[in-house]
C-alpha positions as CSV (number, residue, x, y, z in Angstrom):
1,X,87.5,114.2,119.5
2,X,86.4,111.0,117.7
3,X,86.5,107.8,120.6
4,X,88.7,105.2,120.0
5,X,87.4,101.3,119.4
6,X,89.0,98.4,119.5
7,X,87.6,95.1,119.1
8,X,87.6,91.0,117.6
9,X,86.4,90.7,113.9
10,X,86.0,87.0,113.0
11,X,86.4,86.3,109.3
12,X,84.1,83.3,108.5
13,X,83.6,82.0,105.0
14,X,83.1,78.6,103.5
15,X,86.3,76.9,102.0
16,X,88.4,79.0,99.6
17,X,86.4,82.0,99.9
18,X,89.7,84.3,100.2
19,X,89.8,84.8,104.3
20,X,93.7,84.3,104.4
21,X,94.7,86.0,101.9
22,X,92.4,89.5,103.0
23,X,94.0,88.9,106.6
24,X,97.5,89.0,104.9
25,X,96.4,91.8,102.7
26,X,95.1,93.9,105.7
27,X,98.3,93.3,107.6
28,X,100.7,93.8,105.1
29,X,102.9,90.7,106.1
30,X,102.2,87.0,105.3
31,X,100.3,85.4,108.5
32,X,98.3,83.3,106.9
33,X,99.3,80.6,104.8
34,X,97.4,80.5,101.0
35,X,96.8,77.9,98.0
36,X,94.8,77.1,95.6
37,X,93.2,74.2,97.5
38,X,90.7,74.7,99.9
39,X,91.1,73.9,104.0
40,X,94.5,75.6,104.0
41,X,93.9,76.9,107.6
42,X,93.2,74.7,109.8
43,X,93.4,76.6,112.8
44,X,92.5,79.6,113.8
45,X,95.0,83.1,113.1
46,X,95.4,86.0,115.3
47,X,96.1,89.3,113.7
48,X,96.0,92.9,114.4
49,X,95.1,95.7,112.5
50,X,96.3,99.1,114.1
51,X,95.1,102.3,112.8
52,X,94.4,105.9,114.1
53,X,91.7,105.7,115.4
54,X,91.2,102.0,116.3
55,X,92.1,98.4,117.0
56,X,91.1,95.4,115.0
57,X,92.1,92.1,116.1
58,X,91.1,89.7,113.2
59,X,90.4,86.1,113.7
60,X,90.8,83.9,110.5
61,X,89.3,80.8,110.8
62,X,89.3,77.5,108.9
63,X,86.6,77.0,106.2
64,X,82.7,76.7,107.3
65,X,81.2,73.6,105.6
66,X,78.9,70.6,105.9
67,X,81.4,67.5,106.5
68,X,81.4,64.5,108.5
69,X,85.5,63.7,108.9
70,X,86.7,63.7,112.2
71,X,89.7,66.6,111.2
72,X,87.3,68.8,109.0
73,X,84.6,68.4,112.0
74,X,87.2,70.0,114.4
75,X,88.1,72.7,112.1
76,X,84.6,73.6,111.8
77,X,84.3,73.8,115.9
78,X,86.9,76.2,115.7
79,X,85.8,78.2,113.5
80,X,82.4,78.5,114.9
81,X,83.9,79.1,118.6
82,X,85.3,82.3,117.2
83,X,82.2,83.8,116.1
84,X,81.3,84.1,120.0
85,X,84.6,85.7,120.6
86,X,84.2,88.1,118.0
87,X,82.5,91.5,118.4
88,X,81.3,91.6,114.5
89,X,81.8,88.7,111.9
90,X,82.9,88.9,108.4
91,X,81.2,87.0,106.1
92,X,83.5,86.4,103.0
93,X,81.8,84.7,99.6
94,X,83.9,84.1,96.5
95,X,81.4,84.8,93.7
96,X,83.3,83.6,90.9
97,X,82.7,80.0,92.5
98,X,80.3,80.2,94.7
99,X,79.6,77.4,97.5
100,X,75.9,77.5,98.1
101,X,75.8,74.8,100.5
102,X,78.4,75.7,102.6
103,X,76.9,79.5,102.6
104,X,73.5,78.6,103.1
105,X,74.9,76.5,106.1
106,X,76.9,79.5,107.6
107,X,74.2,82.1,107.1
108,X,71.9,79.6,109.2
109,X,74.3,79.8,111.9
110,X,74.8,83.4,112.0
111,X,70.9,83.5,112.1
112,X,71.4,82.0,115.9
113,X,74.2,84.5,116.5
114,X,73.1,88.3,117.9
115,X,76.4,89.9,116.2
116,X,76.8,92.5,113.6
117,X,77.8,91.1,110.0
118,X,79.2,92.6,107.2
119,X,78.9,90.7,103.9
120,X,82.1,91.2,101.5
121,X,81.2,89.4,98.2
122,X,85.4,89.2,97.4
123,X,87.2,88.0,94.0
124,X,85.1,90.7,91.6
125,X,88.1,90.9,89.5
126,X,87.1,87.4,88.5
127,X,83.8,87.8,87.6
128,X,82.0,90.3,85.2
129,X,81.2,93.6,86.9
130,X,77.3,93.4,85.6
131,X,76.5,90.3,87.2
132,X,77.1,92.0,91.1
133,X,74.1,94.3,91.5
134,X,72.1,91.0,91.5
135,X,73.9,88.9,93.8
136,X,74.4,91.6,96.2
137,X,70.8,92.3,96.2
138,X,70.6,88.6,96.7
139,X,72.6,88.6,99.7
140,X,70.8,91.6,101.1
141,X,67.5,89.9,101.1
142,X,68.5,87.0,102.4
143,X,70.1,88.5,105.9
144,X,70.1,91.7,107.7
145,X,73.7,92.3,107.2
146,X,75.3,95.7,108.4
147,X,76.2,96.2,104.9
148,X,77.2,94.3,101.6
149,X,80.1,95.0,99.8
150,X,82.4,94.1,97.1
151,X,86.1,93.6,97.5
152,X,89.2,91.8,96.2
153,X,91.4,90.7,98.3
154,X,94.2,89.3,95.9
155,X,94.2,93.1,94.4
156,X,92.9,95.3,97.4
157,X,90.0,96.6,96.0
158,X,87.5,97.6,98.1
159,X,89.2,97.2,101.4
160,X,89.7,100.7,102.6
161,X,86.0,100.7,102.4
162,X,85.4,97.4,104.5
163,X,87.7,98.7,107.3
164,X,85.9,101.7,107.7
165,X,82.8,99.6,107.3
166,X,84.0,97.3,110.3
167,X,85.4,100.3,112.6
168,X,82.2,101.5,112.5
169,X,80.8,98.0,114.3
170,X,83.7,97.9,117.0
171,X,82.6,99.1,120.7
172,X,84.8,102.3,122.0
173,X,87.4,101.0,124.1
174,X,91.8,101.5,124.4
175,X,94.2,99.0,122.2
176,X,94.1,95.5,123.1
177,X,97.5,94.9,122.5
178,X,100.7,96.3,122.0
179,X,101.0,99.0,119.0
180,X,104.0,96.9,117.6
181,X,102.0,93.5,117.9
182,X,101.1,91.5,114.7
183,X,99.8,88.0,116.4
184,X,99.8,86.5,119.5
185,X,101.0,82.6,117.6
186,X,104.6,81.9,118.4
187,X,107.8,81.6,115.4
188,X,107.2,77.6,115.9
189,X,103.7,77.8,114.8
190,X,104.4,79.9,111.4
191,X,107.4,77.7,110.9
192,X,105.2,75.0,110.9
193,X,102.6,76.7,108.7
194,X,104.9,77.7,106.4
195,X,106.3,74.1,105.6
196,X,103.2,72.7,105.6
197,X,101.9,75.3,102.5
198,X,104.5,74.3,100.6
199,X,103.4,70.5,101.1
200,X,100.4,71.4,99.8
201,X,101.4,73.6,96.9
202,X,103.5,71.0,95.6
203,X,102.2,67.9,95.9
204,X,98.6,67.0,94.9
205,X,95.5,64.4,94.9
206,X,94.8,63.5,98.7
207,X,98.5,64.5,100.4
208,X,97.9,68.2,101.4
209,X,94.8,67.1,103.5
210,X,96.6,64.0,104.9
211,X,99.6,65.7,106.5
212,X,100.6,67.9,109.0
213,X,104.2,69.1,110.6
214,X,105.5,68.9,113.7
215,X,108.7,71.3,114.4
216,X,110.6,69.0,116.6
217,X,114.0,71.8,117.4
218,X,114.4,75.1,117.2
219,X,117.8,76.9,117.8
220,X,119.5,80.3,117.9
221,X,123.2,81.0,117.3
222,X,123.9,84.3,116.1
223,X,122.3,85.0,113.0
224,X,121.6,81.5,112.5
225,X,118.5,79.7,113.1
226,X,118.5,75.6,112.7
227,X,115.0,74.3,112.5
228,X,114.6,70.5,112.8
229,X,110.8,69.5,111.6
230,X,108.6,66.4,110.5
231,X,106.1,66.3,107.9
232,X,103.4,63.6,109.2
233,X,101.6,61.7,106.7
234,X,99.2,58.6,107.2
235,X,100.3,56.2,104.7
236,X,103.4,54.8,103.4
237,X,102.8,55.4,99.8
238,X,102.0,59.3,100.7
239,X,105.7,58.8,102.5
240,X,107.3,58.6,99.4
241,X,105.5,60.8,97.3
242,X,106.4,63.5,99.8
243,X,109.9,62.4,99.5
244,X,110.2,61.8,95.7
245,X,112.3,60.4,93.6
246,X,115.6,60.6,94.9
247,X,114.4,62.7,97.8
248,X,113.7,65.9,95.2
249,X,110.1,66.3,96.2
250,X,111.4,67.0,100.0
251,X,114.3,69.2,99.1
252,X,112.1,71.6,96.7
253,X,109.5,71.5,99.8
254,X,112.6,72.4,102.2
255,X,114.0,74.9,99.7
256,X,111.0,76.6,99.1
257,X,110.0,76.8,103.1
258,X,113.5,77.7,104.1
259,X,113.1,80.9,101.8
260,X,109.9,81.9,103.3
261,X,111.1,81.2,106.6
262,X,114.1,83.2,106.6
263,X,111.8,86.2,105.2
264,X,109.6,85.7,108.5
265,X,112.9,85.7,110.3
266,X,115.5,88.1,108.4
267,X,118.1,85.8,109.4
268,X,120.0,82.5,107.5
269,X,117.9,79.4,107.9
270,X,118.8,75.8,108.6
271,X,116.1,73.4,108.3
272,X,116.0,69.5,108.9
273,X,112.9,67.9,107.1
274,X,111.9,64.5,108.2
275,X,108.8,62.3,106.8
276,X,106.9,59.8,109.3
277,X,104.1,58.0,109.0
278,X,100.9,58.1,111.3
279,X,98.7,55.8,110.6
280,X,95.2,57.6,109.9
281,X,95.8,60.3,111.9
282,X,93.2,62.7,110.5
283,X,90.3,60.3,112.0
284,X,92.5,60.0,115.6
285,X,91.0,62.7,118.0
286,X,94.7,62.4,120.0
287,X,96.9,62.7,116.9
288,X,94.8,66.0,115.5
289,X,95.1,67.2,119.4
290,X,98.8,66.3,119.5
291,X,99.4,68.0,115.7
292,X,98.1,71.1,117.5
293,X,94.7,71.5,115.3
């Protein structure tokens, strides 16, 4: 009879590199929030992967990259805290834009960490297929990883393999959580999250990484939920181009996140947005404390 495992798998990966959207992909539900811009997570995301014979519990973490910014420096802490929680790492690399600094920074620090690592060079549907062979011999050269493979997350391809890949790494051992149990994050925090992607889907220039939400109520009546939140910005001119003209930049925002929301929910949504200003809160060490990053 083949042992069970269970076990942490920290995703790590510089900016952009694809780490939410593969934990989404693996779970089959929407945990992590995605765009197009990079530093969308900002904190780090529980989820678990049940299978027959095994337990993954991923950890995706915010992007790994040289900065000096008081908010970027604290999303860098805590993504390198979960490598030492972790029982294997995941390196992720997107090789249709690769980010050498940021990858030659991480592979440094995995160099000082005695942990298993998988290499998955991800977003090959964007990339011609000929160019791989070299860059994964590259990468296997550079580091003794477990093994080097090729995946998509957006599409799938190539994950099967990686789970098998990572099982493989986990240490024999019974579930660490419930067989029904996706994260360990409460409602509020994906409420949050959720709002807050749509912030920065639809706005642009410097607002996504100057704002962060708060959820200030949450109430259940029936199968009605009425969610009362506050999108924090640091400048009064970000204020109103959150808000729009005629307030239509917040309601598509509300609109948009209510939708998603009730999905998370299944039930009717009411939400409350509000915008405040806090004066450069992404350099205050209390305000990123207090926004819960």
């Amino acid at each position: 009879m083949t042992p069970f495992k269970s076990g942490y798998v920290a995703i790590a990966g510089a900016p952009n590199a694809g780490k939410s959207t593969l934990l989404n992909r693996l779970l089959g539900e929407k945990l992590s929030i995605t765009s197009r811009k990079p530093q969308t997570t900002r904190n780090r995301i529980l989820g678990v992967v049940h299978r027959d014979s095994s337990q993954m519990v991923f950890l995706d973490t915010p992007g790994v990259h040289v900065t000096s910014s008081t908010l970027n420096v604290k999303m860098v802490d805590i993504a390198l805290s979960a490598f030492g929680d972790a029982d294997a790492l995941l390196l992720m690399m997107d090789v249709s834009d690769p980010d050498k600094l940021s990858e030659e920074y991480l592979v440094k620090k995995l160099t000082a960490i005695n942990k298993p690592v998988i290499l998955a060079l991800n977003k090959i549907d964007a990339v011609k297929k000929a160019t791989l062979p070299e860059t994964t011999g590259y990468w296997e050269g550079v580091f003794p990883f477990k093994a080097v493979l090729q995946i998509s997350a957006k599409h799938g391809d190539g994950v099967d393999v990686l789970l098998d890949e990572l099982e493989k790494l986990l240490p024999e051992g019974p579930p660490l959580y419930p067989e029904d149990m996706l994260t360990d994050l409460p409602t509020r925090f994906f409420t949050a999250e959720m709002i807050r992607e749509k912030v920065f889907r639809l706005t642009g220039q410097e607002i996504p990484y100057s704002s962060a939400v708060t959820v200030d109520s949450f109430s259940e009546k029936g199968d009605l939920v009425s969610i009362h939140a506050t999108i924090h910005v640091e400048r009064d001119s970000q204020k109103g181009i959150v808000i729009g003209k005629g307030g239509s930049k917040l309601k598509q925002i509300g609109e948009d996140a209510r939708k998603e929301i009730e999905k998370l929910l299944e039930k009717r949504v009411y939400l409350k947005l509000f915008v405040r200003v806090q004066k450069n809160w992404t350099r205050d060490t209390k305000a990123i404390a207090k926004f819960g990053v």
